[in-house]
N, C-alpha and C positions, 0 to 999 in steps of 0.2 A: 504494500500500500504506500504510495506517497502524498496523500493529501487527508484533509480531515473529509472532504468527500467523498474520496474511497474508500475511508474507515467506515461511514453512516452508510452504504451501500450496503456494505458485509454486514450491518447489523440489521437494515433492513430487512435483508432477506431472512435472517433468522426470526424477525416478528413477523414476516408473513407468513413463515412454516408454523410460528408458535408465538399466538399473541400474548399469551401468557407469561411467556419466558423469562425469566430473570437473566440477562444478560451481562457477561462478566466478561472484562477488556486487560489481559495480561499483558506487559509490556516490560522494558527493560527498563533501565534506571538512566539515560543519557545525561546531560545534565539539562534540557529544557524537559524533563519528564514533566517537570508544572503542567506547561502547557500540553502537555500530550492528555494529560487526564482531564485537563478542561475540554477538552477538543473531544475527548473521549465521550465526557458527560453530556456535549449539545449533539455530540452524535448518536446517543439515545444508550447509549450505556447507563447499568444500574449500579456496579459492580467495574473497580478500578483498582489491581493487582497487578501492584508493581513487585518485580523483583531483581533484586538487589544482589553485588557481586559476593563469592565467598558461598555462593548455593549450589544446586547441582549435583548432580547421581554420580555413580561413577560415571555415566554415558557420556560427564559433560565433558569435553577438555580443557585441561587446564586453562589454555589460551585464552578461553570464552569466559570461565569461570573468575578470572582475577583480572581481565583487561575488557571488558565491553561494559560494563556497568560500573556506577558508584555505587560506595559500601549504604547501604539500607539508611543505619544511622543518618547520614544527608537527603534522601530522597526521601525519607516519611514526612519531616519539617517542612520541605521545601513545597512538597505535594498538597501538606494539611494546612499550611498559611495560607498559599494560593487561591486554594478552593473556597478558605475562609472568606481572601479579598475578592470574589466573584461574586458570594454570596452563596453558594451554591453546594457547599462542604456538609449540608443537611439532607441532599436531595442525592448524595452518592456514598456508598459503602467505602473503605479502604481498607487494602486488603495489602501486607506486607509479606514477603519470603525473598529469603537469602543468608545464611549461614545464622539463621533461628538456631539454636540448640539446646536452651533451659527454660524453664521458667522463669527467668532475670531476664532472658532476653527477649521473653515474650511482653512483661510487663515493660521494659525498656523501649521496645517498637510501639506498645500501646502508647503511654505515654509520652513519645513522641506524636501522637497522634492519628496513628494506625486503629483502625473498629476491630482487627481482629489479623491473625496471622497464617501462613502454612506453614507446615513443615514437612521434612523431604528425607531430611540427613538422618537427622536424632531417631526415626522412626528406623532406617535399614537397617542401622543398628540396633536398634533394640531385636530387630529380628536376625541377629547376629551378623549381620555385614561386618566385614574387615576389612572394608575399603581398599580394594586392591585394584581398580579398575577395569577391571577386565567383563564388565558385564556383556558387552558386547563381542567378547574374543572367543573363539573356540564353542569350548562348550559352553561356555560364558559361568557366571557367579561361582565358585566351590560351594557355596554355602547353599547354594541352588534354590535364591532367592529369585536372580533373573538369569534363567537357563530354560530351555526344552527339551534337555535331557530328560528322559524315565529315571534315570539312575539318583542325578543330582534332584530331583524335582521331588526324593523321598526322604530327602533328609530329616526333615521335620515334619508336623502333621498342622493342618489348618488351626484345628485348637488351642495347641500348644503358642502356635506363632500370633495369636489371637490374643490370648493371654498378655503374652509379652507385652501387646499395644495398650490393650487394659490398663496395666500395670505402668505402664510408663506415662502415660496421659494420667493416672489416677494421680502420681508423684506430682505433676503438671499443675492441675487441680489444687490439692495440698497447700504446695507453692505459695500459687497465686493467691490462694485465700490466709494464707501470711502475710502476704506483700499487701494483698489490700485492710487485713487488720492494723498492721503498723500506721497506717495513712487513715485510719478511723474511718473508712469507705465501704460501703455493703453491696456494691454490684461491680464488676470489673468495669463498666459502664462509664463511673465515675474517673476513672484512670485516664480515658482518652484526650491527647491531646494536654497533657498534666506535665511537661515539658520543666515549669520550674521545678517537681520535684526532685529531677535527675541533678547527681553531682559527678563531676569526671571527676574518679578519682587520683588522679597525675594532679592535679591541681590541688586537690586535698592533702596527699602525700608532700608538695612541695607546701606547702604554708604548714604544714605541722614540723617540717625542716626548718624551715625558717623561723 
């Protein structure tokens, strides 16, 4: 696509297959992304998912992974002001992923201003990925996560690897309802776009030096 014209076309057609549709507009992180998600929103998107570098399967390559995007941390602000100064920050979802890993870093993207996050990495691992990248080589994953091997494909059982996700999202959960007790907050709701309460802590470390 190169125009904000050619974007509202593609989404046209998807409200004419389905008027109903909640449509969601993934994009990278350039650094006009501002405007890509304004442009995104008059072009009838509901849902604006950007993602940010430092994300990525093993599929992705490195190249892609650490040089075509900025890191999340800048693109959530810069996305969640903009929208603010249009006026229109109420009327679109935002949706952050890119090297998410905890529940710090999930409150961290909200609070920059992000409605809500993905994640990608955190979860392969929980279903024992070892990051080797090779999902696409060969027989692809050992761990026979992403493979079409019979052999590798029996490693684990859907239950088991079910679990896993359970349980790591339960931890997730947990977290966040820490993170929002300490701030005396009762719905994660409250967290978005909460930008003063972040402190770098390089900056903390160096005045407690000083």
């Amino acid at each position: 696509m190169y125009s904000v014209e050619d974007h509202k076309k593609h989404i046209d057609w998807i409200k004419v297959i389905n008027p109903r549709a909640l449509v969601s507009v993934k994009v990278s992180t350039p650094t006009d992304v501002d405007m890509v998600a304004v442009g995104s929103y008059y072009a009838g998107a509901h849902i604006i998912h950007i993602d940010g570098s430092y994300g990525g399967t093993g599929a992705a390559p490195d190249i892609a992974k650490k040089n075509i995007a900025m890191p999340i941390e800048y693109a959530i602000p810069k996305v969640h002001q903009f929208l603010q100064d249009e006026g229109v920050r109420d009327h679109l979802t935002l949706i952050a992923s890119g090297g998410i890993r905890t529940a710090w870093d999930i409150a961290k993207a909200i609070a920059l201003g992000a409605d809500g996050v993905v994640i990608g990495t955190a979860e392969m691992v929980a279903l024992e990925c070892i990051r080797c990248a090779a999902c696409e080589s060969g027989r692809g994953c050992p761990r026979g996560i992403a493979t079409t091997d019979p052999e590798l494909t029996n490693l684990y059982g859907l239950e088991y690897a079910s679990q896993r996700l359970i349980n790591l999202f339960h931890s997730f959960a947990v977290q966040l309802q820490e993170i929002l007790w300490r701030f005396g907050m009762r719905h994660v709701g409250q967290l978005v776009g909460r930008s003063d309460l972040l402190t770098h802590r390089d900056y903390t470390r160096l005045k407690t030096e000083d």
